[in-house]
N, C-alpha and C positions, 0 to 999 in steps of 0.2 A: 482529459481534464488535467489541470495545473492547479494546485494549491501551493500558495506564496503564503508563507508567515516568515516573522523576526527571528533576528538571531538569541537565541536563551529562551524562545519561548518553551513551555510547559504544553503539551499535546496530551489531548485525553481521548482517546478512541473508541467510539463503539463499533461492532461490527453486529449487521442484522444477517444472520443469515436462514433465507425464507426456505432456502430450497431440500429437499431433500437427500441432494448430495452433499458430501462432505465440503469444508474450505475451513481456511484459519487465514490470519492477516496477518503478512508480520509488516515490518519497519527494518528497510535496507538501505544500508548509505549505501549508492551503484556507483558503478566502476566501467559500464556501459550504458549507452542511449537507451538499449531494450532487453528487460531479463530474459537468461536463457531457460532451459527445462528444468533445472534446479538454481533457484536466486540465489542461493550461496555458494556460488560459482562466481557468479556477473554481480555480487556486492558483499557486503557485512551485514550480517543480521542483528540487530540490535534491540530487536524487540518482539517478541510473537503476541499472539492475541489466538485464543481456545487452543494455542501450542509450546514446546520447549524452541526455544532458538535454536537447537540441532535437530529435532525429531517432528520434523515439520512436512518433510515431504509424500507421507502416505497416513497425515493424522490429521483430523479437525472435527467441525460440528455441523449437525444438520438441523435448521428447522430452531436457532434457537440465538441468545443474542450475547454477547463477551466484552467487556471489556476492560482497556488497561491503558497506564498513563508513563509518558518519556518527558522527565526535565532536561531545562535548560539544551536545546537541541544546538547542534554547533552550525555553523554555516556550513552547504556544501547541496548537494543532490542526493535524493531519497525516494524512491518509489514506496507505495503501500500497495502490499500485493499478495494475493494469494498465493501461498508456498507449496499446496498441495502439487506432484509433480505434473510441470508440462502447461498449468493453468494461468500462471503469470505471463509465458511464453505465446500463449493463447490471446492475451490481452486483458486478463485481471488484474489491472493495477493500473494507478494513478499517479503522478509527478506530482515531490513535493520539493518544494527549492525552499533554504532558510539563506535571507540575504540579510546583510547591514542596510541593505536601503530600502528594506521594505516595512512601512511602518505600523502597519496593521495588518490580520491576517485578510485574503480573498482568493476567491478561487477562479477559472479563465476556463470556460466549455466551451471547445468548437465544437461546430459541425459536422458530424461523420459523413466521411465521401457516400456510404453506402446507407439510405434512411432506413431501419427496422421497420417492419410492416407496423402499422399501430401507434408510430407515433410522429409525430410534425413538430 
């Protein structure tokens, strides 16, 4: 998944999280195509969500819902991604690009090569 919004917008995040295991969400400007085992390595963290932007990789919430808001966002690449260790690296996280030329926000799902049983 790809989420496209404007340059300066205001981002308001909730994070649901159902599961039992732990997760937090932060907000990384990246510095690579794909996070590594800890995202503030492979970006800036510039935001957590049920965490501290340093105390992020063995902390979050289970089974419950957080959230938090980033103005005026600059142009450039940004995952939102699970910081818990190893999880982002796993594939918890999504691309978000802020561009000058995009003038409303929307987001771009493809298709996973691999279809998860249960769903079409």
């Amino acid at each position: 998944m790809v989420i496209y919004v404007p340059v300066g917008s205001n981002l308001n995040i909730t994070m649901d999280n159902l599961e039992s295991l732990p997760h937090n969400l932060l907000l990384v400007q990246n510095t690579t195509d794909v996070p590594g085992e800890d995202v503030g390595t492979t970006g800036k963290v510039l935001l957590g969500i049920g965490v501290t932007t340093t105390a992020y990789l063995f902390a979050g919430y289970s089974k419950s819902s957080e959230s938090a808001s980033y103005s005026n966002i600059a142009a450039g690449t940004y995952w939102l991604a699970c910081g818990t260790r190893k999880h982002a690296a796993s594939g918890l996280f999504v691309n978000l690009i802020v561009s000058s030329s995009v003038t409303a926000p929307y987001v771009v799902i493809n298709k996973p090569v691999i279809q998860p049983s249960g769903f079409s």
